[in-house]
C-alpha positions in Angstrom: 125.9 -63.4 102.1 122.1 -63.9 103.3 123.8 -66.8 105.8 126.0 -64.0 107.4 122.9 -61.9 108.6 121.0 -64.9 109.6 123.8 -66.3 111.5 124.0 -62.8 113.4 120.8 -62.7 114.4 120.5 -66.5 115.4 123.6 -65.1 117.8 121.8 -62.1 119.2 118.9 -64.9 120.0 121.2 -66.6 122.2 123.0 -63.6 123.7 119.0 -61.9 125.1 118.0 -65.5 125.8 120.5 -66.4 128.0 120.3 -62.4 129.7 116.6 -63.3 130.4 117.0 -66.4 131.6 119.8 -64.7 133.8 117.5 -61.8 134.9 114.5 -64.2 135.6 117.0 -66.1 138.4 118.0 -62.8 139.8 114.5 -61.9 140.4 113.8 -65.3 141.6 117.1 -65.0 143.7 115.8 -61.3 145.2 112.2 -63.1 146.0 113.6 -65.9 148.2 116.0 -63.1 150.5 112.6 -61.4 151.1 111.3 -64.2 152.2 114.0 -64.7 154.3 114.1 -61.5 156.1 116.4 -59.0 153.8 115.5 -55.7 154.4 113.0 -54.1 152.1 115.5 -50.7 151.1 118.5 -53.0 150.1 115.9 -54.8 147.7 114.9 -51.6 145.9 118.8 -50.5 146.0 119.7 -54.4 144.3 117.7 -53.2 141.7 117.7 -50.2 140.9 121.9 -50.1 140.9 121.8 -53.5 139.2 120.5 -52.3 136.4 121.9 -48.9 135.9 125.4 -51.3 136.0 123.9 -53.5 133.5 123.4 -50.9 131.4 126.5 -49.2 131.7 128.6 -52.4 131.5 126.6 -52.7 128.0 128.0 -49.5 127.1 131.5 -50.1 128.1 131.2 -53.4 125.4 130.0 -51.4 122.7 132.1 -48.6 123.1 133.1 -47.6 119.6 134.7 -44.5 117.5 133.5 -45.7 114.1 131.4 -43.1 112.5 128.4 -45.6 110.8 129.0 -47.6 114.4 127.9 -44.2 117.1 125.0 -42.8 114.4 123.0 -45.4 113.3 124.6 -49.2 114.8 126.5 -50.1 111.4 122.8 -50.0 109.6 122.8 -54.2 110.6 120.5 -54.3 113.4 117.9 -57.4 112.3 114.2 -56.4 112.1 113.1 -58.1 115.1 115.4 -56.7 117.4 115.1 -53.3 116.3 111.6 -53.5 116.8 112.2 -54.6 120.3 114.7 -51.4 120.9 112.3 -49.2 118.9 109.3 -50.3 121.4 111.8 -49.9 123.9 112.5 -46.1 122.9 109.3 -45.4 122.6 108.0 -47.1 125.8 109.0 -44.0 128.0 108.3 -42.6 131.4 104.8 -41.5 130.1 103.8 -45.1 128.7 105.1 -47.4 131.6 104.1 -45.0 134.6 102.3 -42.4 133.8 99.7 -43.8 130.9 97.6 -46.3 133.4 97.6 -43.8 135.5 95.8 -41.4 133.1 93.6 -44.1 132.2 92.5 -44.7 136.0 91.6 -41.0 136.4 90.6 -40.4 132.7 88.4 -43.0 132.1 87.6 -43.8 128.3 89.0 -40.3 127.4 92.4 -41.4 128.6 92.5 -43.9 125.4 93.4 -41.2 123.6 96.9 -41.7 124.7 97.1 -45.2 123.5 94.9 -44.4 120.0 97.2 -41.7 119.3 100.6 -43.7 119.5 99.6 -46.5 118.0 98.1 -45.0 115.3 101.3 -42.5 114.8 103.4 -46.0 113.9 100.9 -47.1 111.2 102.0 -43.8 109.7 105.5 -43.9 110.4 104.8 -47.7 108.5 103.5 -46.2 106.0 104.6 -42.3 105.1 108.0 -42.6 106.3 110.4 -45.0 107.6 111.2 -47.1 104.5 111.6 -43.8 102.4 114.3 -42.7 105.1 115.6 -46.0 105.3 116.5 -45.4 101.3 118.0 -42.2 101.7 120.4 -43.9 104.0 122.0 -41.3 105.7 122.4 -40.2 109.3 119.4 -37.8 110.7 116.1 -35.8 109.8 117.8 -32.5 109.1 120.4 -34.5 106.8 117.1 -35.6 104.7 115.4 -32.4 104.6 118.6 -31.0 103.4 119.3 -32.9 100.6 115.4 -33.2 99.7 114.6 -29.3 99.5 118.1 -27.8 98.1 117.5 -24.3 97.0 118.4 -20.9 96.5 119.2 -20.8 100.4 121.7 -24.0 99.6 120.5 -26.7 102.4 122.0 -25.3 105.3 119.1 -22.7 106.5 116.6 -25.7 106.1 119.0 -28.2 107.6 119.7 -25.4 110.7 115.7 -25.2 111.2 115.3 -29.2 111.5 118.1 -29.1 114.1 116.6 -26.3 115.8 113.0 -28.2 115.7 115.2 -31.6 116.3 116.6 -30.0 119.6 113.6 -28.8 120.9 111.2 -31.3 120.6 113.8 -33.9 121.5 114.9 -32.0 124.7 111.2 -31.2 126.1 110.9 -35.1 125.9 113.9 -35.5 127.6 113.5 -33.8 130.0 110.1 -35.7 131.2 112.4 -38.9 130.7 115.0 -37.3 133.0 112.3 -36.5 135.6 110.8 -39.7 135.4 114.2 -41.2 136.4 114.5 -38.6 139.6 110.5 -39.7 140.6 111.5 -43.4 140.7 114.8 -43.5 142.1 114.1 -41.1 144.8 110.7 -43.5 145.6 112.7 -46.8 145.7 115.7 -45.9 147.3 115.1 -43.1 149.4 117.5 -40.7 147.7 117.3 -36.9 147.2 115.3 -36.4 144.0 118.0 -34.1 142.4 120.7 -37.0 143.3 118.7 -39.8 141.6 118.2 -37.7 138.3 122.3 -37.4 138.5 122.9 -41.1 139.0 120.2 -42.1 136.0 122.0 -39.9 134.0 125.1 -41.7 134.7 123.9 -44.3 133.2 122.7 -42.5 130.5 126.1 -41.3 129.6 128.2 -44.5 129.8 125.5 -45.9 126.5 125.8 -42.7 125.3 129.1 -41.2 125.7 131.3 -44.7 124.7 129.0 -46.9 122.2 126.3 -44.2 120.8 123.8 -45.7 118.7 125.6 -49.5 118.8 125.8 -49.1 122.7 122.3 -48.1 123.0 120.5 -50.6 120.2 121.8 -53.3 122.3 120.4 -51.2 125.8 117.3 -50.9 125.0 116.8 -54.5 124.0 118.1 -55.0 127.0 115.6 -52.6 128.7 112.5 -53.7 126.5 112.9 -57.2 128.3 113.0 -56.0 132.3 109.8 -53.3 130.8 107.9 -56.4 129.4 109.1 -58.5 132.4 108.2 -55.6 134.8 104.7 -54.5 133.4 103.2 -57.7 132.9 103.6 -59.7 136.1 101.8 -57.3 138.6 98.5 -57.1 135.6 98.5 -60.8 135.6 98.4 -61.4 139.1 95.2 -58.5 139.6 93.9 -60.1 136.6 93.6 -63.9 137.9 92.8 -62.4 141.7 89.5 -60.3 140.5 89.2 -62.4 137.2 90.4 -66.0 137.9 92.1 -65.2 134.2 95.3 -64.7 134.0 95.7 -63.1 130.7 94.5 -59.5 131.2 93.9 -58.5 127.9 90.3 -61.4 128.0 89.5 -60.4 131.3 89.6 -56.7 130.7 86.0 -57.3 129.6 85.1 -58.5 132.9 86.4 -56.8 135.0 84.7 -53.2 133.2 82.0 -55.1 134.1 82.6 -55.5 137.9 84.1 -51.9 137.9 80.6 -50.6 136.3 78.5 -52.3 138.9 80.6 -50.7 142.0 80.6 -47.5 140.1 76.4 -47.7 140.1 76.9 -48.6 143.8 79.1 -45.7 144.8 76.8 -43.2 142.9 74.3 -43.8 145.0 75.3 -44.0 148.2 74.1 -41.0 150.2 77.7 -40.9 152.1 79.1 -39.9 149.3 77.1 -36.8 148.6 77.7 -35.8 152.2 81.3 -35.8 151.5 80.7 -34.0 147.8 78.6 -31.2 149.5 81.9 -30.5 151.5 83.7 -30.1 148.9 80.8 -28.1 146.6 80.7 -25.4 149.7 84.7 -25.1 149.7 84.3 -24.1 146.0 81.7 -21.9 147.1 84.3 -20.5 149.3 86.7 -20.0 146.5 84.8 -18.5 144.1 83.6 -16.1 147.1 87.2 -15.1 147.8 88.4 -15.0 143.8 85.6 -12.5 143.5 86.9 -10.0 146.4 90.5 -9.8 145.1 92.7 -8.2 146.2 91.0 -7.5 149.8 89.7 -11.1 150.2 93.8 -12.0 150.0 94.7 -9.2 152.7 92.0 -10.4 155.0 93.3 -13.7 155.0 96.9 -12.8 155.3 96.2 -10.8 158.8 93.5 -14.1 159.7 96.4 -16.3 159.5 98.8 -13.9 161.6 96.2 -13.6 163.9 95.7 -16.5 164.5 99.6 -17.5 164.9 99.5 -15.1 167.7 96.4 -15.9 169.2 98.2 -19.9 169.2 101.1 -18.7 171.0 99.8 -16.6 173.6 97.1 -18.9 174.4 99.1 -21.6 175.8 97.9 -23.7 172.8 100.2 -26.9 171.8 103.2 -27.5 170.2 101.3 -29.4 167.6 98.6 -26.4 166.9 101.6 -23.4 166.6 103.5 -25.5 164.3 100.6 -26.0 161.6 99.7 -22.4 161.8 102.7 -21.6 160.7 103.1 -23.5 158.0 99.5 -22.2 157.0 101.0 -18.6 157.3 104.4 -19.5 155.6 102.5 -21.3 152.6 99.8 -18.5 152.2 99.9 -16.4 148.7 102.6 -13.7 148.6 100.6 -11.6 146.5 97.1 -11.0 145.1 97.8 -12.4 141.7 99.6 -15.5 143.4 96.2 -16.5 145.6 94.1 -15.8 142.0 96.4 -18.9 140.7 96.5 -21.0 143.5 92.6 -20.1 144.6 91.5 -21.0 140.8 93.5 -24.7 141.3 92.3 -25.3 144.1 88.9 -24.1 143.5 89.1 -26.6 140.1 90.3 -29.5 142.2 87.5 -29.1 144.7 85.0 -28.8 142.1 86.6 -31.8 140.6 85.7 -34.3 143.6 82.6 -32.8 143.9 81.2 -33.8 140.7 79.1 -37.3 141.2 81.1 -41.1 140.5 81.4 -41.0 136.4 81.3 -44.6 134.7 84.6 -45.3 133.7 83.2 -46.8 130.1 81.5 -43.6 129.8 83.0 -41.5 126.5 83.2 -38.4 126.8 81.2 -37.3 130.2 80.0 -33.9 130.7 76.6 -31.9 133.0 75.4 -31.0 128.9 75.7 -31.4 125.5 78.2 -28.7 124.7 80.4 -30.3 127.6 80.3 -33.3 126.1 81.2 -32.0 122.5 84.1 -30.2 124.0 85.6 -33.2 125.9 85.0 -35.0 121.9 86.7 -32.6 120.3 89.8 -32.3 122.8 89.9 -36.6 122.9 90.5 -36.2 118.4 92.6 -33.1 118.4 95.0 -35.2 120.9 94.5 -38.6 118.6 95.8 -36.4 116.3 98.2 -34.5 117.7 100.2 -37.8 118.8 99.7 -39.8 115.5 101.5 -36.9 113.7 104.0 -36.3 116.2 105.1 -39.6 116.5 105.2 -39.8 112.6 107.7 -36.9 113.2 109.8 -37.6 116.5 113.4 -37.4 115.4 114.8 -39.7 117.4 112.0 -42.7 116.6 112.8 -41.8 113.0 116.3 -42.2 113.3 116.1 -46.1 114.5 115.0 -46.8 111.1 118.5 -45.9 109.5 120.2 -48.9 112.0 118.5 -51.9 109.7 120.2 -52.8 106.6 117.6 -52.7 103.7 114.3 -50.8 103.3 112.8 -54.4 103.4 114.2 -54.8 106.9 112.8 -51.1 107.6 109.5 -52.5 107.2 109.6 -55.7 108.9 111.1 -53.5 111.1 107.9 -51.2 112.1 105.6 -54.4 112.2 107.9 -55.6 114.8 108.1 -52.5 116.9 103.9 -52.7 117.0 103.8 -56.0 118.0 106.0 -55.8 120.8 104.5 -52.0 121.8 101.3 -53.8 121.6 102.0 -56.5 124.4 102.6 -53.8 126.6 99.6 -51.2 125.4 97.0 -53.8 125.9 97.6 -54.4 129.1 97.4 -50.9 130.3 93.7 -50.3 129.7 93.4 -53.8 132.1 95.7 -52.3 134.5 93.8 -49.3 135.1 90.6 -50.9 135.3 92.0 -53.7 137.7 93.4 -51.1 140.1 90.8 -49.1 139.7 88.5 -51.5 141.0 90.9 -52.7 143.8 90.7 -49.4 145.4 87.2 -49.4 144.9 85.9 -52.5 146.3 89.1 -52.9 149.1 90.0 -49.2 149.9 86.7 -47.4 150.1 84.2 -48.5 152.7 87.4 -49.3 154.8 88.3 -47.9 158.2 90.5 -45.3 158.7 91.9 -46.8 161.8 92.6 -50.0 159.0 94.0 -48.2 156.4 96.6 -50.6 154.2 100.3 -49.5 155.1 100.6 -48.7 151.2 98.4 -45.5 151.8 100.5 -43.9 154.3 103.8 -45.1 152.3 102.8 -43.0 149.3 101.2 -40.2 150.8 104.5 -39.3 153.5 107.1 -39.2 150.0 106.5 -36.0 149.2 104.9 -33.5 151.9 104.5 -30.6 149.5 102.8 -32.5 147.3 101.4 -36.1 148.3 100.5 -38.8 145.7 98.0 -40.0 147.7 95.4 -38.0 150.2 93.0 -39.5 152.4 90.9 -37.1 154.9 87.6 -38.3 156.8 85.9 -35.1 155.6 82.3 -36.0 156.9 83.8 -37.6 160.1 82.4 -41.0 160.2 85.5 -42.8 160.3 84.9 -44.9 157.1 86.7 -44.0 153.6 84.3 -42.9 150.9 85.3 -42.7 147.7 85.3 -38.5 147.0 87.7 -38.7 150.1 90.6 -40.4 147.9 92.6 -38.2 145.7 95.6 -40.4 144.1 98.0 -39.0 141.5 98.3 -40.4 138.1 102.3 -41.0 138.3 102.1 -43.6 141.3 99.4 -45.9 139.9 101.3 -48.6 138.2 104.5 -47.4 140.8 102.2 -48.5 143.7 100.3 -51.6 141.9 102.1 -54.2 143.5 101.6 -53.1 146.8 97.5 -52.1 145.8 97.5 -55.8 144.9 98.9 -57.5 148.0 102.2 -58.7 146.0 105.9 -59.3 147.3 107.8 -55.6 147.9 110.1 -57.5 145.3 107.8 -57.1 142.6 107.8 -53.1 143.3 111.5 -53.5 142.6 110.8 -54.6 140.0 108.3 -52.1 138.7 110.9 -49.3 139.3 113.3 -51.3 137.5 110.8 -51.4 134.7 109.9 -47.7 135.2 113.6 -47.1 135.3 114.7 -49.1 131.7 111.4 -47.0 130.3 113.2 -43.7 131.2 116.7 -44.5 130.7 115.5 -46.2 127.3 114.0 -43.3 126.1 116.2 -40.8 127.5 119.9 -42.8 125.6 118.0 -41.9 122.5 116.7 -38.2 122.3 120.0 -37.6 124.0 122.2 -39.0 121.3 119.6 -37.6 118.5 120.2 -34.1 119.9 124.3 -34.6 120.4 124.3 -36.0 116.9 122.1 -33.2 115.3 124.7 -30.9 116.6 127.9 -32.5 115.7 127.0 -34.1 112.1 124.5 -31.0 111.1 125.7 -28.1 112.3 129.6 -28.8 113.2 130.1 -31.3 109.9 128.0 -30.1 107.4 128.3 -26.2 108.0 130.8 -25.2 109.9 133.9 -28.0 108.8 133.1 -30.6 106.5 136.9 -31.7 106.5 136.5 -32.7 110.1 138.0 -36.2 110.8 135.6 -39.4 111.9 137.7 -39.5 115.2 136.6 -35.6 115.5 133.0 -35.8 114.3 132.6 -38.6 116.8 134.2 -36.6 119.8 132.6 -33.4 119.2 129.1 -35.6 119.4 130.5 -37.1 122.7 131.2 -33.6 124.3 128.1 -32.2 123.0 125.5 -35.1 124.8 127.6 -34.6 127.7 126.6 -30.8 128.0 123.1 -31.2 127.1 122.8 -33.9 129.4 124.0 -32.4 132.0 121.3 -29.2 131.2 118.4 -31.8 130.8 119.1 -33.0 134.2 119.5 -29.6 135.8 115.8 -28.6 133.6 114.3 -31.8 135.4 115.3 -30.7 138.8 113.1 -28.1 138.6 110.0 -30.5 138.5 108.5 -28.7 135.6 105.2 -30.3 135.9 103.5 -34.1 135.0 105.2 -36.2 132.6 102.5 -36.2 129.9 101.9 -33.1 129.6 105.3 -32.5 128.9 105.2 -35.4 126.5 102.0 -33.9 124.8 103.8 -30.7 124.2 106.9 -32.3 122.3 104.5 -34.2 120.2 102.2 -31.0 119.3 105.8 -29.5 118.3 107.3 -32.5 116.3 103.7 -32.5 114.1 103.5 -28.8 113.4 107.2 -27.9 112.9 108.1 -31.3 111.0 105.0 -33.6 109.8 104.3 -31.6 106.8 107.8 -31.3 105.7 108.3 -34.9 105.7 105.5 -36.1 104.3 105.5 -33.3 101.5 109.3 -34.1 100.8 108.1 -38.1 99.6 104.4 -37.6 98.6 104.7 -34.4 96.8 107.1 -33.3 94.0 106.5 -29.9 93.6 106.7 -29.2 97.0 110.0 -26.8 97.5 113.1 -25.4 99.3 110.8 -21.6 100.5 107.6 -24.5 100.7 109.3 -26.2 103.4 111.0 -23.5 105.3 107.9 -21.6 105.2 105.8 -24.7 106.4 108.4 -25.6 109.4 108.2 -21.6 110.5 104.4 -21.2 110.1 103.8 -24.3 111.7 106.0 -23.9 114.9 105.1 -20.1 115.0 100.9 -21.4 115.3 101.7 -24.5 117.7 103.9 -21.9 120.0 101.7 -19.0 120.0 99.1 -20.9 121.2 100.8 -22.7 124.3 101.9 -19.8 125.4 98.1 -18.0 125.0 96.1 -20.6 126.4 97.9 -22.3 129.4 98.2 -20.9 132.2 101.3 -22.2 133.7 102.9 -20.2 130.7 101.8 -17.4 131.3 98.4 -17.8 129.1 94.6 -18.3 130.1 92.1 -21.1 128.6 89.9 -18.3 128.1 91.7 -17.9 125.1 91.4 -20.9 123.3 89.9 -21.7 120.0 86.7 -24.0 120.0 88.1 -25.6 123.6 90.7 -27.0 122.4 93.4 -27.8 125.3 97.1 -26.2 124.5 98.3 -30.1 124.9 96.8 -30.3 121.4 98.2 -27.0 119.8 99.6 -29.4 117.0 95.6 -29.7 115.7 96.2 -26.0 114.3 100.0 -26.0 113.7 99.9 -28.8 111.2 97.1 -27.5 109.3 98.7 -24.0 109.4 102.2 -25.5 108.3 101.1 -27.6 105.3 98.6 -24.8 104.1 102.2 -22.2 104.2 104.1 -25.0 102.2 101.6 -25.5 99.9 101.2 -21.9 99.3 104.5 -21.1 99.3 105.7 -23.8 96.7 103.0 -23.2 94.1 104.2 -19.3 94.0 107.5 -20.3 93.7 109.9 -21.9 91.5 109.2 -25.8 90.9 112.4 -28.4 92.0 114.8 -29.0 89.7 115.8 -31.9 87.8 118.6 -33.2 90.2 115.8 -32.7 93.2 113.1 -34.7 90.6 115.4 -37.2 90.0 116.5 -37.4 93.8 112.3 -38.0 94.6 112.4 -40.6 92.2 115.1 -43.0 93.4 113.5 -42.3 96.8 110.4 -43.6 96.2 111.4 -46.5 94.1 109.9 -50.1 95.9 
């Protein structure tokens, strides 16, 4: 019998050797027609609808109506290769494009991001995923259940983990979903709403046909092209700036070329003529937030006025045009220009502050600053470790091995092969960063690379990239650049002089991140629903064949919501990340780890613990950030809402400690149940 699982995996070997060897000669195939004149747009098409087939086709071959088969692959995925589609899960939109990105504007506190994840998997190693492993059934709420049975029975604790399952799993989703709009609309020039729709068609063939069989073999699939993707455009900055090709050595070095053009930058006096500019417009601001409402009534008739004075003064085409859309965009009401005056007031400030050293933890003008910028870079650490010790549809990955040893060979698997990727991002960012540095600034802007214009004409209302000669000497300083995060590593290959194929490339990569991420929360949420609530409460006599169509029909609904949610553009992709990640940790971490770690912890422990918990991390979204409706005025000792989780945790295990000790103790069955659990 231990030849059978060997044999399998020896198979699967051969199967993703010969599909990389396959994809290598495709991208070697799609270099060589660039080369020989193929048009740039049917490159990016190539891939981007190459893959999405790929994918699909892998779907259609691993369709299946087995019940063990869609939830958890037949619990005989080998280690290795479940680490691979675990990194590959958790290698979203936020990791591939949007975490070097954060690093490049962030500096050191950006490594919070890539503490907090990794560190979440030692204690997903550790806490968690072998004791779910030995329970050995189907999802979260289905081990809450059956750990903290009660006088409630272990439906109105298994009805609160699907509730906390589907929201946490569909505010992630939803980034993912976005993320799959923001590239294919890039790449291929499509509407952003029609490039969410075709991702997600994708999304449902793995889904819909194969479920968690279809997708295992996906996002192996995917974690290649990501690995593939990621790596080639960091190599190539690394041995250009470097003459090392391996980017984790020469990160050193090149922090060290980065700091000396930082100290360069700092003190050039152009530079401060260009951040006085921007000092005096936040003068401005602050001038007009502090004559509210007039100040906004003023400047509603200056604009009309001067519309007028434009068109009856024989002025040009040109001039009428972009007073108009100054008067079209103004603030419809006084409470509107208070937001939009207060961003814009931050972002100017922002620009104006002086050339921070990237290596530099924690910057701030004083101490207090400082302290607050340290306490916000933890609380995040935090946040994410926990949350990812609690993300449903990680956890869930850890049922598809097929012993608890596998479980754990499992999670050292998935950290290697998240690791390849993670250290390479900190030399990404640092590489770019000091492209654009050393190349782009002290450029002309009659000279400006074609990139610049590319990225900054994709979207008008907002542009990922702005460059303005505000002191009008016709040379780029740094404070006139403002880049967003989310095209960094989008952009890299064309930063770094490369082929346009190898930006196909990255949005394939990009893509398989999304897409990856996206097949599982999907299925954990379509799952939660049909096994959890339709099975286990409402008719446990359903069929397989039922249970397993019910869950089809369900992802196909809350697909089809995700996408419409992601059409909205509902703001960056981490910070909707962050917020699933504050929610997983307060409404779930302390459950979890109480059920294995702690015997006398309860049914009313638990349920009070998941309430109190989401109830804290909730409150305080909604009260401190402001695109909710809240203010950071009203946060507690600084801390951003992004890190909410830093109270709700603390809140959620102090309720189910509470709670449990005033109640009755577990019963023997319960006892007995903890036992077998935790047995090596």
């Amino acid at each position: 019998m231990a030849d059978k699982p060997r044999s399998y995996a020896r198979q699967l070997s051969r199967y993703y050797l010969l599909y990389t060897v396959g994809f290598i000669l495709f991208l070697l195939a799609l270099a060589l027609l660039e080369k020989e004149g193929f048009p740039r747009t049917w490159i990016g098409y190539l891939f981007i609808f190459s893959t999405i087939v790929l994918y699909a086709g892998i779907g259609v071959i691993s369709r299946t109506s087995d019940v063990s088969e869609y939830y958890v692959a037949g619990r005989r995925v080998p280690a290795v290769f479940n680490g691979m589609a675990t990194a590959a899960d958790w290698i979203s939109a936020a990791s591939f494009i949007s975490l070097a990105g954060g690093l490049y504007l962030q500096g050191f506190d950006g490594l919070a991001y890539i503490m907090g994840w990794t560190g979440g998997y030692v204690l997903v190693a550790l806490l968690i995923a072998p004791y779910l492993r030995r329970f050995s059934q189907y999802t979260i709420p289905d081990f809450l259940a059956a750990r903290y049975p009660g006088r409630y029975s272990g439906n109105l604790i298994r009805m609160l983990a699907v509730l906390a399952t589907i929201l946490i799993s569909f505010t992630y989703v939803v980034a993912q979903i976005y993320g799959v709009g923001l590239i294919t609309s890039r790449f291929t020039g499509i509407d952003f709403s029609i490039g969410i729709f075709l991702g997600l068609a994708s999304i449902l063939v793995c889904s819909f046909l194969g479920g968690m069989r279809a997708i295992t073999w996906t996002q192996i699939a995917q974690y290649i092209i990501i690995l593939v993707a990621y790596m080639i455009p960091v190599v190539w900055l690394s041995a250009k700036h470097t003459s090392v090709p391996v980017p984790q050595i020469a990160y050193g070095s090149a922090l060290a070329k980065l700091s000396e053009r930082e100290a360069v930058l700092a003190a050039d006096p152009t530079e401060e003529e260009v951040r006085a500019v921007f000092r005096k417009r936040a003068d401005d601001y602050t001038v007009r937030l502090a004559g509210l409402p007039h100040s906004w009534e003023d400047g509603r008739l200056q604009a009309q006025r001067r519309v007028e004075q434009l068109k009856t003064g024989n002025a040009s085409l040109l001039e009428i045009r972009a007073a108009s859309r100054a008067l079209a965009n103004y603030p419809k009401d006084s409470i509107e220009a208070q937001r939009i005056w207060t961003e814009e007031r931050a972002a100017d400030l922002a620009r104006a502050a002086p050339v921070i050293s990237h290596v530099q933890p924690f910057p701030g003008p004083d101490r207090e600053s400082s302290d607050i910028r340290r306490n916000n870079f933890l609380a995040l650490v935090l946040c994410l470790m926990m949350g990812t010790a609690a993300l449903p549809h990680v956890l869930v990955r850890y049922y598809t091995t097929p012993s608890v040893s596998s479980t754990r060979h499992s999670v050292f698997w998935t950290l290697l092969f998240i690791m390849l990727i993670y250290t390479a991002v900190p030399a990404l960012a640092v590489l770019v960063k000091y492209d654009i540095y050393s190349s782009l600034v002290g450029s002309e802007f009659s000279k400006l690379p074609a990139w610049v214009s590319y990225w900054a004409s994709i979207d008008k209302l907002r542009p990922l990239v702005q460059i303005a000669d505000i002191n009008g000497d016709g040379i780029v300083q740094l404070a006139e650049i403002a880049l967003d995060g989310d095209m960094v590593v989008l952009a890299t290959p064309e930063i770094a002089g490369l082929p346009y194929v190898i930006s196909g490339l990255i949005a394939a990569g990009g893509l398989a991140a999304a897409l990856s991420t996206a097949d599982g929360l999907l299925l954990t949420i379509s799952n939660a629903l049909s096994h959890d609530v339709y099975f286990k409460t409402l008719d446990p006599k359903a069929s397989t064949q039922k249970r397993v169509t019910i869950s089809k029909l369900l992802l196909l609904v809350v697909a089809l919501i995700a996408a419409y949610a992601a059409s909205l553009k509902p703001g960056d992709i981490l910070s909707l990340v962050g917020a699933a990640f504050s929610l997983a940790a307060s409404t779930l971490f302390p459950a979890l780890v109480a059920g294995v770690f702690w015997r006398r912890a309860n049914q009313p422990g638990a349920i009070a613990g998941m309430l109190t918990g989401f109830g804290v991390c909730v409150f305080y979204m909604l009260h401190t950030n402001p695109s909710l409706g809240g203010t950071s005025a009203a946060q507690w000792f600084h801390i951003a809402p992004i890190s909410a989780g830093v109270f709700g945790v603390p809140a959620g295990c102090i309720a189910l400690a509470l709670v449990s000790l005033l109640t009755d103790p577990p019963d023997q069955r319960t006892q007995a149940f903890i036992e077998q659990l935790r047995m090596p």
